[in-house]
DSSP file (Angstrom, degrees, kcal/mol; ACC not computed):
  #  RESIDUE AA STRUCTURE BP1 BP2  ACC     N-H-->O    O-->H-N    N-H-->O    O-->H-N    TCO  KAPPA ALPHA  PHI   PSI    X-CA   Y-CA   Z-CA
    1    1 A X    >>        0   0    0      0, 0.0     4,-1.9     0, 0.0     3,-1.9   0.000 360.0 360.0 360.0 -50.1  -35.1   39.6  365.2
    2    2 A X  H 3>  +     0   0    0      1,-0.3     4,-2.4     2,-0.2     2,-0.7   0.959 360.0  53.1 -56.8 -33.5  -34.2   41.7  368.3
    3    3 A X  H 34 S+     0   0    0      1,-0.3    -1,-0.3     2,-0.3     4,-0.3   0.176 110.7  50.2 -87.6  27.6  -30.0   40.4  367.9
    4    4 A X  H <> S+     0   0    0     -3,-1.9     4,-1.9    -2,-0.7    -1,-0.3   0.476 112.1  45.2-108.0 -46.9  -30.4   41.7  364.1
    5    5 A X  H  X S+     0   0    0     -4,-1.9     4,-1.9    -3,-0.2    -2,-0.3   0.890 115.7  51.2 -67.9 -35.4  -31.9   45.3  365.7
    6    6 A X  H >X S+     0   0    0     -4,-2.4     4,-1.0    -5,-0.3     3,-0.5   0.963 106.2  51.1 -30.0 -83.4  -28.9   45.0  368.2
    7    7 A X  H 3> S+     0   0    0      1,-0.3     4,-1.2    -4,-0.3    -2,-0.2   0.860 109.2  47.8 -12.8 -96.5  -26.5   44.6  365.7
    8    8 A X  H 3X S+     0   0    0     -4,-1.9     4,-2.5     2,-0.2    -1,-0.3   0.719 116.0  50.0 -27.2 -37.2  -27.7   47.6  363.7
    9    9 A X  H X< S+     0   0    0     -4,-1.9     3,-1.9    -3,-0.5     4,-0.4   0.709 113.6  39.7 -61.7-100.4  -27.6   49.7  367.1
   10   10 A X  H >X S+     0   0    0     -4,-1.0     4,-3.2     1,-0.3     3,-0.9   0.379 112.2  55.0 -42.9 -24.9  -24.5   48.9  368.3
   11   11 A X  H 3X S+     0   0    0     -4,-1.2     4,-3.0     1,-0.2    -1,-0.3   0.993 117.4  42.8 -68.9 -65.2  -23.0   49.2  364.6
   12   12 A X  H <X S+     0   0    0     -4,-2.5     4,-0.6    -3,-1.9    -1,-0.2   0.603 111.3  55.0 -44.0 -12.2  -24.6   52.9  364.7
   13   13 A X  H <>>S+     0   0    0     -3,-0.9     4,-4.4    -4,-0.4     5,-0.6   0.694 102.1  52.3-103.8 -50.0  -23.4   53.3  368.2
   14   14 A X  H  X5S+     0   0    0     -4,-3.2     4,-3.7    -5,-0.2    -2,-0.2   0.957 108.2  54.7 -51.2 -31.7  -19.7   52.6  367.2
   15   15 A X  H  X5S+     0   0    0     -4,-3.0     4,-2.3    -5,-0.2    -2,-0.2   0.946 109.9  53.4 -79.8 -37.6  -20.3   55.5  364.4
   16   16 A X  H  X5S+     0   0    0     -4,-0.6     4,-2.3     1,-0.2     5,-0.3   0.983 105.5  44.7 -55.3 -50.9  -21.4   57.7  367.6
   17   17 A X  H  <5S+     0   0    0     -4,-4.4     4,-0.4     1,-0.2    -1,-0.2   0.927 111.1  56.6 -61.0 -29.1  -18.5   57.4  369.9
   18   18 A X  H ><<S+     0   0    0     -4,-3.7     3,-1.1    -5,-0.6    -1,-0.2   0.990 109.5  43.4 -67.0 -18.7  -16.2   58.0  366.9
   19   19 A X  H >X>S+     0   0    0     -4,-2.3     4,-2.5     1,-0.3     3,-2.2   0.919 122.2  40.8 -85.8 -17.4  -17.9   61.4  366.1
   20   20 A X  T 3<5S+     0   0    0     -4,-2.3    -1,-0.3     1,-0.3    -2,-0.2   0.485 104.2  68.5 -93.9  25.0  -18.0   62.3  370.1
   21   21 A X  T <45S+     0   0    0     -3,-1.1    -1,-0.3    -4,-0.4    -2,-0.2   0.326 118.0  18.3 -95.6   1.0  -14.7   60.9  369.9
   22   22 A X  T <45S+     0   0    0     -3,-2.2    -2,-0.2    -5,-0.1    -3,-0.1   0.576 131.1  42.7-146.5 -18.3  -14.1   64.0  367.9
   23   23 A X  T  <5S-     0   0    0     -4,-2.5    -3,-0.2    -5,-0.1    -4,-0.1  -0.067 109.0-117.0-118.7  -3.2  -16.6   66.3  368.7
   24   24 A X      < -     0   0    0     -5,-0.6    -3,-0.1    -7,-0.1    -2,-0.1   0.064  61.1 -25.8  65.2 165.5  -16.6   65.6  372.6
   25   25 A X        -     0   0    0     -5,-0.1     2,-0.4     1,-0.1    -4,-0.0  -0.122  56.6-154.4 -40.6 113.1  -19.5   64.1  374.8
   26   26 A X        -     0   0    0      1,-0.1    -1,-0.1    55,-0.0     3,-0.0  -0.898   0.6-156.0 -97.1 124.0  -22.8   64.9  373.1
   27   27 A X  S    S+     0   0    0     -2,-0.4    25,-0.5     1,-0.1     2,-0.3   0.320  80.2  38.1 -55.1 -11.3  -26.0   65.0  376.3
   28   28 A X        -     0   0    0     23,-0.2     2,-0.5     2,-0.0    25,-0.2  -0.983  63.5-152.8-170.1 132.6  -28.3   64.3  373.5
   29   29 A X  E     -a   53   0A   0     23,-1.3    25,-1.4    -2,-0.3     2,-0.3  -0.990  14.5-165.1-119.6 116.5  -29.0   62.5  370.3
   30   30 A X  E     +a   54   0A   0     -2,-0.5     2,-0.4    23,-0.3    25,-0.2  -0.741  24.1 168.7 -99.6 148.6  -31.5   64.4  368.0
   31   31 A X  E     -a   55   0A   0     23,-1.1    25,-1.6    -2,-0.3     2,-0.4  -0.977  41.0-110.3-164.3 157.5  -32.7   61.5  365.2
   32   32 A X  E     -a   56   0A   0     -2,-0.4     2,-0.3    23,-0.2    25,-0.2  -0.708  31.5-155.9-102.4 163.3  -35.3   61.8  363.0
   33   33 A X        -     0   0    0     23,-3.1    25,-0.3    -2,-0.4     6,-0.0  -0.989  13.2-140.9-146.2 129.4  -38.6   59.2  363.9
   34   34 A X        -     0   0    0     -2,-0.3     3,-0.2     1,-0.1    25,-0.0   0.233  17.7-114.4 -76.2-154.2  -40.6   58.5  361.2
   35   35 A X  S    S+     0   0    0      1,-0.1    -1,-0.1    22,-0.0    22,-0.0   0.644 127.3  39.5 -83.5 -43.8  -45.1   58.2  361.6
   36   36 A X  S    S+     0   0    0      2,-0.1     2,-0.5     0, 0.0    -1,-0.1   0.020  91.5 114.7-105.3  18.1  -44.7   54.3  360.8
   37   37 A X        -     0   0    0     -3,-0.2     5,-0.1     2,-0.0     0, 0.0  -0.950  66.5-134.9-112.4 100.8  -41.1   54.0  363.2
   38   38 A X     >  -     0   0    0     -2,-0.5     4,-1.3     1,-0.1    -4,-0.1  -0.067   9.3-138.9 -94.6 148.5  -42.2   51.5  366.1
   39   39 A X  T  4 S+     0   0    0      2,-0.2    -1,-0.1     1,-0.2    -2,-0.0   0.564 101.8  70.0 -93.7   1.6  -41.0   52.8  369.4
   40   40 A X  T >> S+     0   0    0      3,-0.2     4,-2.3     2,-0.2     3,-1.4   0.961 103.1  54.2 -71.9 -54.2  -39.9   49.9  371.1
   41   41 A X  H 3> S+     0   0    0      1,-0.3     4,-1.4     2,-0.3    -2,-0.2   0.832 113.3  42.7 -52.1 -33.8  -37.0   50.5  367.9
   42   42 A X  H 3X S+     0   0    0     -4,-1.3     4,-0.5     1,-0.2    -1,-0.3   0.402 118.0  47.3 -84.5  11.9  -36.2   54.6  369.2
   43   43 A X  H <> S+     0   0    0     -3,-1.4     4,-1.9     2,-0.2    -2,-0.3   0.785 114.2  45.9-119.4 -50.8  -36.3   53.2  372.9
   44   44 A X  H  X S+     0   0    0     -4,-2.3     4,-2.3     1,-0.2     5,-0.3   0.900 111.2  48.9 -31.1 -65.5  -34.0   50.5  371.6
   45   45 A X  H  X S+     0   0    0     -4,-1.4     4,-1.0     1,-0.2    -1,-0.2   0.873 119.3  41.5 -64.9 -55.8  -31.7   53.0  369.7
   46   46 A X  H  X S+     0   0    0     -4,-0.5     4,-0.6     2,-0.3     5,-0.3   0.545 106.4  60.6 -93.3 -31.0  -31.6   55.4  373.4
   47   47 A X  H  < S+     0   0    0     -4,-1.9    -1,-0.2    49,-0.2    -2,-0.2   0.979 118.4  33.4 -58.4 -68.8  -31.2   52.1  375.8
   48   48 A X  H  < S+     0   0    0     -4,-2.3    -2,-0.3     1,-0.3    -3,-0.2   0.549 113.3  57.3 -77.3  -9.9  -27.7   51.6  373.6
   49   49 A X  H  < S-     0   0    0     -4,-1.0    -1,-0.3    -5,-0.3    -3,-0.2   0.874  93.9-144.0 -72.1 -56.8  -27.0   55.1  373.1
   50   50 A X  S  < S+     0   0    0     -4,-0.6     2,-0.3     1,-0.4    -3,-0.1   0.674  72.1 102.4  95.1  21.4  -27.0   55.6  376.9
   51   51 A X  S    S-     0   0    0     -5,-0.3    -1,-0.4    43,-0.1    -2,-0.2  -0.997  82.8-109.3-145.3 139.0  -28.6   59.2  375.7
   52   52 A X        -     0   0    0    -25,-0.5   -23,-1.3    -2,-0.3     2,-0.3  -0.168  37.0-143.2 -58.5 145.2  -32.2   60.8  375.6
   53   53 A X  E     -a   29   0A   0     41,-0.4    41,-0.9   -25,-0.2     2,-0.4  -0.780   5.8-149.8 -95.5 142.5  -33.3   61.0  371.6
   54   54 A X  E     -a   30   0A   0    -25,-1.4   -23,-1.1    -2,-0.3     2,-0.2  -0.869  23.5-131.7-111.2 103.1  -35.3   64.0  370.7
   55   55 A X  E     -a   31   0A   0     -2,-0.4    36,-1.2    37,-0.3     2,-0.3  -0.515  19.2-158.5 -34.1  97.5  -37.4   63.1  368.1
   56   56 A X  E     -a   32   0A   0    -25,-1.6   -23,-3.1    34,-0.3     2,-0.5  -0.931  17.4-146.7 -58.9 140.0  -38.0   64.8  365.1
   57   57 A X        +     0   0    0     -2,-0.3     2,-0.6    32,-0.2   -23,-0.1  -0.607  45.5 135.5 -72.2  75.0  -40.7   64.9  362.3
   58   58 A X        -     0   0    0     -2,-0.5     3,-0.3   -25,-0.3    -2,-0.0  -0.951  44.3-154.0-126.8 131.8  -38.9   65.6  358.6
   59   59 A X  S    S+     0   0    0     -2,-0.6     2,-0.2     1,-0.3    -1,-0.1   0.369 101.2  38.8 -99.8   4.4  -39.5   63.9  355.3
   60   60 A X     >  +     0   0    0      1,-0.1     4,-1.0     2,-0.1    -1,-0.3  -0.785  63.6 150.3-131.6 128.9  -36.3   64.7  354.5
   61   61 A X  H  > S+     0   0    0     -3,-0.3     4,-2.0    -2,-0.2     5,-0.1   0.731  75.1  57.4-104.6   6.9  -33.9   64.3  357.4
   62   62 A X  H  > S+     0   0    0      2,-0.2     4,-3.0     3,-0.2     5,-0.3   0.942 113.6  45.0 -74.4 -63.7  -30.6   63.4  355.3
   63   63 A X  H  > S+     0   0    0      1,-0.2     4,-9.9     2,-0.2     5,-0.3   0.973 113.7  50.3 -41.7 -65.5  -31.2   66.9  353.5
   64   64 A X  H  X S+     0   0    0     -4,-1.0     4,-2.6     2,-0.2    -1,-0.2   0.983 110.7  45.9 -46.0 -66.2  -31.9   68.5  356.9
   65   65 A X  H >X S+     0   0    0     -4,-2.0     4,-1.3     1,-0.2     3,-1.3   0.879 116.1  48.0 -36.1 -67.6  -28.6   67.2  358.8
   66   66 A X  H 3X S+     0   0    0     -4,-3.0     4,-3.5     1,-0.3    -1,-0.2   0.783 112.1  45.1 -39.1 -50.0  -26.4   68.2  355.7
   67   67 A X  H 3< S+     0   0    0     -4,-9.9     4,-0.3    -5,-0.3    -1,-0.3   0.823 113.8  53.2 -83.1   1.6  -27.9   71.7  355.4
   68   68 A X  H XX S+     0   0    0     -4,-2.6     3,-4.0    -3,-1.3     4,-1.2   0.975 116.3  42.0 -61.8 -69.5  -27.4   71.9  359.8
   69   69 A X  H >X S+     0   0    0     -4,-1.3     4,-1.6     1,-0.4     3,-0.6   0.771 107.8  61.0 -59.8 -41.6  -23.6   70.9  359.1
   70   70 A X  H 3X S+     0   0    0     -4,-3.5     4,-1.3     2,-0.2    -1,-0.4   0.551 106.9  42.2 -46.5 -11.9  -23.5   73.2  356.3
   71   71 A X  H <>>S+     0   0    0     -3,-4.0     4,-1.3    -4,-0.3     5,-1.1   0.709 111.7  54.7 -97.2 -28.7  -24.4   76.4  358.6
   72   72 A X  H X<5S+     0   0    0     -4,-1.2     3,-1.6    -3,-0.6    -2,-0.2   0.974 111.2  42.2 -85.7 -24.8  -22.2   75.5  361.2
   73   73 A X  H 3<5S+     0   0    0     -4,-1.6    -2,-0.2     1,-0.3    -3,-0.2   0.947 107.5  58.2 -80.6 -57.6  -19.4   75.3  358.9
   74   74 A X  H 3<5S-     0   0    0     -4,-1.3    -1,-0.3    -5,-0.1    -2,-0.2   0.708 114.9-118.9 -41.9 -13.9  -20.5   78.5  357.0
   75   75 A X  T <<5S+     0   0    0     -3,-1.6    -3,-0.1    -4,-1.3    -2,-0.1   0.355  88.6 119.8 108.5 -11.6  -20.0   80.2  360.9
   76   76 A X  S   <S+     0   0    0     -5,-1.1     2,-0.3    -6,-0.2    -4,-0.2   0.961  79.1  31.8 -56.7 -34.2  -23.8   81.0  360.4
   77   77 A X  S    S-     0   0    0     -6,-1.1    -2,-0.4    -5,-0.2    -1,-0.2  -0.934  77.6-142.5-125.5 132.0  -24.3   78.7  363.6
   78   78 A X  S    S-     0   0    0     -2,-0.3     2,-0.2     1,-0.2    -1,-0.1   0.792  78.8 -11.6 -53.8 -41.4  -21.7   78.5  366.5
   79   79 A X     >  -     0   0    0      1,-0.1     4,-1.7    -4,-0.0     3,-0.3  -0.898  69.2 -99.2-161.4 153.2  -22.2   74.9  367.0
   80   80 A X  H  > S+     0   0    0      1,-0.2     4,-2.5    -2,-0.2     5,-0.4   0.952 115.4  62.4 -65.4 -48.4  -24.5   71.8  366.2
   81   81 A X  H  > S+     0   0    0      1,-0.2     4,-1.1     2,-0.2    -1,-0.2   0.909 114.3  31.6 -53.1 -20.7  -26.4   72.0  369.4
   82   82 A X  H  > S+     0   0    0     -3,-0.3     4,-1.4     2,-0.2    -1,-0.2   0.781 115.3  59.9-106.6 -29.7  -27.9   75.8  368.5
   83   83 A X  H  < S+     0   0    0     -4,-1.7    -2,-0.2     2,-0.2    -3,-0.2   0.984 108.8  38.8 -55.7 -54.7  -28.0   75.0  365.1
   84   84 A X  H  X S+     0   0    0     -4,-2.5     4,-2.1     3,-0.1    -2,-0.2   0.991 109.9  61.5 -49.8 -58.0  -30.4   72.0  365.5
   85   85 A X  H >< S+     0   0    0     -4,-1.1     2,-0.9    -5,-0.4     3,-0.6   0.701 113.0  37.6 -30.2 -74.7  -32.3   74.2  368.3
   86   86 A X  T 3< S+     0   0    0     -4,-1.4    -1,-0.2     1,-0.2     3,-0.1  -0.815 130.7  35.8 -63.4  83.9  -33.2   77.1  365.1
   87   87 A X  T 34 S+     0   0    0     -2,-0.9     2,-0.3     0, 0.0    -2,-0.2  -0.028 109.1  48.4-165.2 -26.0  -33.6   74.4  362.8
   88   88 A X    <<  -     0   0    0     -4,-2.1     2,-0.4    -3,-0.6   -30,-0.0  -0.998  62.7-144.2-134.7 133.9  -35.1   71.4  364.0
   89   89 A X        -     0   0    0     -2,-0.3     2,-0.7    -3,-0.1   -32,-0.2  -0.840  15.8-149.2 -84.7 121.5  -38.2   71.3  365.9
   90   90 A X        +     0   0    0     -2,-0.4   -34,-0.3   -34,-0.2   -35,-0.1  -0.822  16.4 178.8 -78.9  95.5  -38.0   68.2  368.8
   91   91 A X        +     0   0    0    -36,-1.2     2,-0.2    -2,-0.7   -35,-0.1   0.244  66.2   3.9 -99.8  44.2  -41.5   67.0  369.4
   92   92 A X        -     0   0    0    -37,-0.3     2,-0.5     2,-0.0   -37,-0.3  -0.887  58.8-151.1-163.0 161.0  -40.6   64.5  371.8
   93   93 A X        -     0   0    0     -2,-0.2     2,-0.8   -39,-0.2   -39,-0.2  -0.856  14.8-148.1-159.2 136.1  -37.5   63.2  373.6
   94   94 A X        -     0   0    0    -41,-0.9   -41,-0.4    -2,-0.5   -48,-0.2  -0.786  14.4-135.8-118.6 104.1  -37.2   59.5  374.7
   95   95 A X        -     0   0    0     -2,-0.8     2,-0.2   -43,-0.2   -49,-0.1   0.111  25.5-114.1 -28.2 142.6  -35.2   58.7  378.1
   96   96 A X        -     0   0    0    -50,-0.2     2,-0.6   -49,-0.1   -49,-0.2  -0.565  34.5-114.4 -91.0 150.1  -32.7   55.7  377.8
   97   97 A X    >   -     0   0    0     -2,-0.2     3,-1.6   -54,-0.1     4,-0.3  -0.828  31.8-162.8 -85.5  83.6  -34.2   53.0  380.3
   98   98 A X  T 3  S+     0   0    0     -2,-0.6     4,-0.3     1,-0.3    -1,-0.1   0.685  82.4  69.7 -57.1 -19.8  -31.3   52.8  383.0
   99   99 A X  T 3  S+     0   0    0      1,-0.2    -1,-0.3     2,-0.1     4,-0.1   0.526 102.6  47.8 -72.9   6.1  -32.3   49.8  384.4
  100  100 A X  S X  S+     0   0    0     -3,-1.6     3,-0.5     1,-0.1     4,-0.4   0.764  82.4  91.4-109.5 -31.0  -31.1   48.3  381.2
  101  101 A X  T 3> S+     0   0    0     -4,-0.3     4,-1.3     1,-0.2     3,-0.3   0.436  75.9  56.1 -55.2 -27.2  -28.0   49.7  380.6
  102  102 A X  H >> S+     0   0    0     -4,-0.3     4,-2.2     2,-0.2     3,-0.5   0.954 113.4  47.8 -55.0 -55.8  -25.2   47.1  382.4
  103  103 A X  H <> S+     0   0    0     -3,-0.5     4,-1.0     1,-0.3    -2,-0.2   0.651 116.1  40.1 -87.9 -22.0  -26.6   44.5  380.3
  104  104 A X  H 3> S+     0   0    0     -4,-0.4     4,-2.1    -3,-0.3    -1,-0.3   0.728 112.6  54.6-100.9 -21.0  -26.5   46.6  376.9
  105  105 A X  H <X S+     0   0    0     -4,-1.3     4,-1.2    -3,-0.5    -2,-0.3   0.766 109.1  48.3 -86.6 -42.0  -23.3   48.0  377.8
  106  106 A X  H >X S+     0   0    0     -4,-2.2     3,-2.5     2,-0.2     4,-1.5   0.962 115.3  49.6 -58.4 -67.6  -21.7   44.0  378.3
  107  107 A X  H >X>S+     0   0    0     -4,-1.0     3,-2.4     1,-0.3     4,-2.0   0.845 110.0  49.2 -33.0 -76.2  -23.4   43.3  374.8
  108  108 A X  H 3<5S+     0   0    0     -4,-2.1    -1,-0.3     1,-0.3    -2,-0.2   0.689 108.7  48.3 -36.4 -31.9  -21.8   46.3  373.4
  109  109 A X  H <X5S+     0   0    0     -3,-2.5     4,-1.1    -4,-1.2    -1,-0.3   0.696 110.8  55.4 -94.5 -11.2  -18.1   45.6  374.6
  110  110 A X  H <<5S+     0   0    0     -3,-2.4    -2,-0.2    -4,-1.5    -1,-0.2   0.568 106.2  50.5 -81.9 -20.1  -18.6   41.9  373.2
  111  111 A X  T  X5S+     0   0    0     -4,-2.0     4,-1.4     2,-0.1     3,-0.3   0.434 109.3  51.7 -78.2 -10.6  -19.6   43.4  369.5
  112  112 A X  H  ><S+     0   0    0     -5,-0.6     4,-2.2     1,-0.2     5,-0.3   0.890 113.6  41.5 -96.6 -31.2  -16.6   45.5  369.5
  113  113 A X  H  < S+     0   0    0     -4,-1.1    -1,-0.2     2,-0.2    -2,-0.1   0.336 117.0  48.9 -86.9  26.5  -14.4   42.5  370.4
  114  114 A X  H  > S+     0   0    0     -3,-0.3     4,-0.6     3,-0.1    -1,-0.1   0.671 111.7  48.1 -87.2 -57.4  -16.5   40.7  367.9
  115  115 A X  H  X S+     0   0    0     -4,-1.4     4,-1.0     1,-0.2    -2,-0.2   0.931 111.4  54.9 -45.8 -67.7  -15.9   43.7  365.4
  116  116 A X  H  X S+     0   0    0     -4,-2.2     4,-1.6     2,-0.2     3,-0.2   0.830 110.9  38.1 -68.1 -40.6  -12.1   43.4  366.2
  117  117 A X  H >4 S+     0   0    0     -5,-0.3     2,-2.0     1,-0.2     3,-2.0   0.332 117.0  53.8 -88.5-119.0  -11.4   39.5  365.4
  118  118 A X  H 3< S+     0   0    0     -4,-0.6     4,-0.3     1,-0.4    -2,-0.2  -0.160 106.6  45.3 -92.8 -15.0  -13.7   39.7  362.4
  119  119 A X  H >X S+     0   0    0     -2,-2.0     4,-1.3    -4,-1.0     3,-0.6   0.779 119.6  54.2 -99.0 -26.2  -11.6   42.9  360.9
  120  120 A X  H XX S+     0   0    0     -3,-2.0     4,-1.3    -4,-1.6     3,-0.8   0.942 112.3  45.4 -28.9 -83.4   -8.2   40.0  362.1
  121  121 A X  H 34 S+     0   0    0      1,-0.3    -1,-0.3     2,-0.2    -2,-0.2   0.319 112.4  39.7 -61.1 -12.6   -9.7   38.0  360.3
  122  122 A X  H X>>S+     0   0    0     -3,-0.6     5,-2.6    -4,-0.3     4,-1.1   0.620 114.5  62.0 -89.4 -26.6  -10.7   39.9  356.7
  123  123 A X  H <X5S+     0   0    0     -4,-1.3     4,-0.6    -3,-0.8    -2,-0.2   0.963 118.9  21.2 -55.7 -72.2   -7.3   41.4  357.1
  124  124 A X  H 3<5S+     0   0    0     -4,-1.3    -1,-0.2     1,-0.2    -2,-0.1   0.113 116.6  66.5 -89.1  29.1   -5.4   38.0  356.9
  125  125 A X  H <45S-     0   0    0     -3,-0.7    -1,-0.2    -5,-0.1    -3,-0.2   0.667 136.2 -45.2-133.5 -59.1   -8.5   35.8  355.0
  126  126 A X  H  <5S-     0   0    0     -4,-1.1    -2,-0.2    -5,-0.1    -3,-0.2   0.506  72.0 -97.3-155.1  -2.2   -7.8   38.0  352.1
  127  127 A X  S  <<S+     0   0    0     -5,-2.6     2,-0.9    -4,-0.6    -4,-0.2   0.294  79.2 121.2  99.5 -17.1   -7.4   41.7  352.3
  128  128 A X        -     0   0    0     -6,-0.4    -1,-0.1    -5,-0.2     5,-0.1  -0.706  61.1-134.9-116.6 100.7  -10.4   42.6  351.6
  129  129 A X        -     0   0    0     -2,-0.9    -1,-0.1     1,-0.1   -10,-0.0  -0.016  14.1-145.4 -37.6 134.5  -13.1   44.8  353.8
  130  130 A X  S >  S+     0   0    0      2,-0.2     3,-2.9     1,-0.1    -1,-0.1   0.927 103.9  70.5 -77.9 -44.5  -16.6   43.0  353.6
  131  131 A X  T 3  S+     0   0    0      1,-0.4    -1,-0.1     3,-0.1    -2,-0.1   0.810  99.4  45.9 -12.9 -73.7  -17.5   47.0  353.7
  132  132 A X  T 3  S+     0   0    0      1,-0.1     2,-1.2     2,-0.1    -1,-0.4   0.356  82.3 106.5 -77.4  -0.9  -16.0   47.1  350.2
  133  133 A X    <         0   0    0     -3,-2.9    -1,-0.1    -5,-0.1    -3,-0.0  -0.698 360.0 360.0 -55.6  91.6  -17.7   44.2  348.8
  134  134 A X              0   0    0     -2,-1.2    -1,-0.1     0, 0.0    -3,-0.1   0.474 360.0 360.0 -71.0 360.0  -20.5   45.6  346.4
């Protein structure tokens, strides 16, 4: 069970570097945490991030995210970091456990050269992303 929550991180962790791959070094990951969302899984998510979470409470956070990017892109808000600040309340924020990090950071650079022969290999197996298999 943990190598299936792994997975999921690190897949979510590739989707991070590309946006600070584009957005520059983010200090901070704001995520929404549900009532019922076990914490070992946000301490998991923050180990492989290599970044503090601040936690937020929203029943919808999809909605929430969408109308943040929508203000900074109307100019209403400079930036995502002060646009979450006015917008989303943090009631917690949970510290990556450094003592963990060499060992999640090998894992990680062995799923991206995992990720890399498995996209080889759909390339020349048939064309076809498993991504686009519905």
């Amino acid at each position: 069970m943990q190598s299936a929550f792994q997975g999921t991180v690190f897949a979510l962790r590739q989707i991070f570097d590309r946006i600070e791959s584009l957005a520059g070094p983010q200090e901070m990951l704001t995520v929404s945490a549900r009532e019922d969302e076990s914490e070992a899984w946000l301490q998991l998510r923050a180990n492989i991030y290599e970044r503090p979470l601040g936690l937020i409470q929203s029943t919808e956070p999809t909605a929430l995210g969408a109308m943040i990017l929508a203000a900074v892109g109307l100019n209403i808000y400079t930036d995502l970091g002060s646009a979450v600040e006015n917008t989303a309340r943090i009631d917690q924020i949970l510290l990556p456990n450094q003592e963990n990090s060499p060992s999640y950071r090998r894992d990680y650079f062995l799923y991206q050269q995992a990720q890399s022969v498995l996209s080889s290999y759909w390339q020349v197996a048939g064309g076809t992303d498993p991504a686009a298999i519905s």
